[in-house]
C-alpha positions as CSV (number, residue, x, y, z in Angstrom):
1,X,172.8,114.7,54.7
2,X,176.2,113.2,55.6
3,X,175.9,109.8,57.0
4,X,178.1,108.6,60.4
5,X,180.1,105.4,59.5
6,X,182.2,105.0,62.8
7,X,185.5,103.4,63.1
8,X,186.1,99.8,61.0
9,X,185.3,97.2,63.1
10,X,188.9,95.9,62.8
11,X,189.7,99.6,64.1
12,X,187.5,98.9,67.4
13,X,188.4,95.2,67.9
14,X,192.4,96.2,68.1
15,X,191.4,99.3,70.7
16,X,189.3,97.0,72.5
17,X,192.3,94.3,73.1
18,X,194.2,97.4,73.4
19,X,192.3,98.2,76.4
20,X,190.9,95.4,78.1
21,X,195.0,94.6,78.1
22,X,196.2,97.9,80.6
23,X,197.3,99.4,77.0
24,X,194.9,102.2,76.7
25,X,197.9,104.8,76.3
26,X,198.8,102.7,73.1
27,X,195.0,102.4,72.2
28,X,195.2,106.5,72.3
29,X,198.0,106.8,70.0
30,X,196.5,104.8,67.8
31,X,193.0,106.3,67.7
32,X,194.7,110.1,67.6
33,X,196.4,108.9,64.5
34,X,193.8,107.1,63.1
35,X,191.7,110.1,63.3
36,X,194.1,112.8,61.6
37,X,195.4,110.1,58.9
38,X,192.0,109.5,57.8
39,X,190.1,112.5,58.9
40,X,192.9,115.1,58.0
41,X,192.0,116.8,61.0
42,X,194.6,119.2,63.4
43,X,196.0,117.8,66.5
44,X,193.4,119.3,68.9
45,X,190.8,118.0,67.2
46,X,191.9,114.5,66.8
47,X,192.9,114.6,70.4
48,X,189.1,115.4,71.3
49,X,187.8,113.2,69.6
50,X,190.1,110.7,70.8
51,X,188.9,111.8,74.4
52,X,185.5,111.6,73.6
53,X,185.4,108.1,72.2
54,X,187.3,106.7,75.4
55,X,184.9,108.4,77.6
56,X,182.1,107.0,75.9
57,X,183.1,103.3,75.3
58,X,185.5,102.9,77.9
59,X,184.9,105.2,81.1
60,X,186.3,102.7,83.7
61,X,189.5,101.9,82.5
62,X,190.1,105.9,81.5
63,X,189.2,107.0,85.0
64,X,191.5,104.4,86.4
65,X,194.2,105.5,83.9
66,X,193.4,109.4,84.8
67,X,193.9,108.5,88.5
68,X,197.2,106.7,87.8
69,X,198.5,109.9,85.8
70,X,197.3,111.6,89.0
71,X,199.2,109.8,91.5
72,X,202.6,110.2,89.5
C-alpha cells in the first residue's frame, strides 16, 4: 500500500505566495515542473494534476484567472 506524501511544505508555501500575489501563472509553471521533474510523468499528466491541485486549494483566484483568459 503506497502512502500519499503531498507536496513539501516549502513547495506549498512558495505556490501560496505565488498566488495570494496575482502570480498563479508562475505558481503553474512551477507546480507542472515540479510534478514531471520529480514524478517523471508526461506533460498531460503533470498538466492535470497541476489543474486539479489549483482547483482544489485555490478555486477563487483560478476562476478569476480563467475569466481573465476569457476576456482576452
Amino acid at each position: 500500500m503506497s502512502v500519499k506524501k503531498g507536496l513539501p511544505a516549502e513547495m506549498e508555501e512558495l505556490l501560496k505566495q505565488l498566488v495570494m500575489n496575482g502570480g498563479i501563472r508562475m505558481a503553474g509553471i512551477v507546480l507542472f515542473a515540479y510534478c514531471r521533474r520529480m514524478y517523471q510523468v508526461d506533460e498531460e499528466t503533470a498538466a492535470r494534476w497541476m489543474v486539479a491541485y489549483f482547483e482544489r486549494e485555490f478555486p477563487r483566484q483560478l476562476q478569476r484567472y480563467r475569466n481573465h483568459i476569457a476576456k482576452s
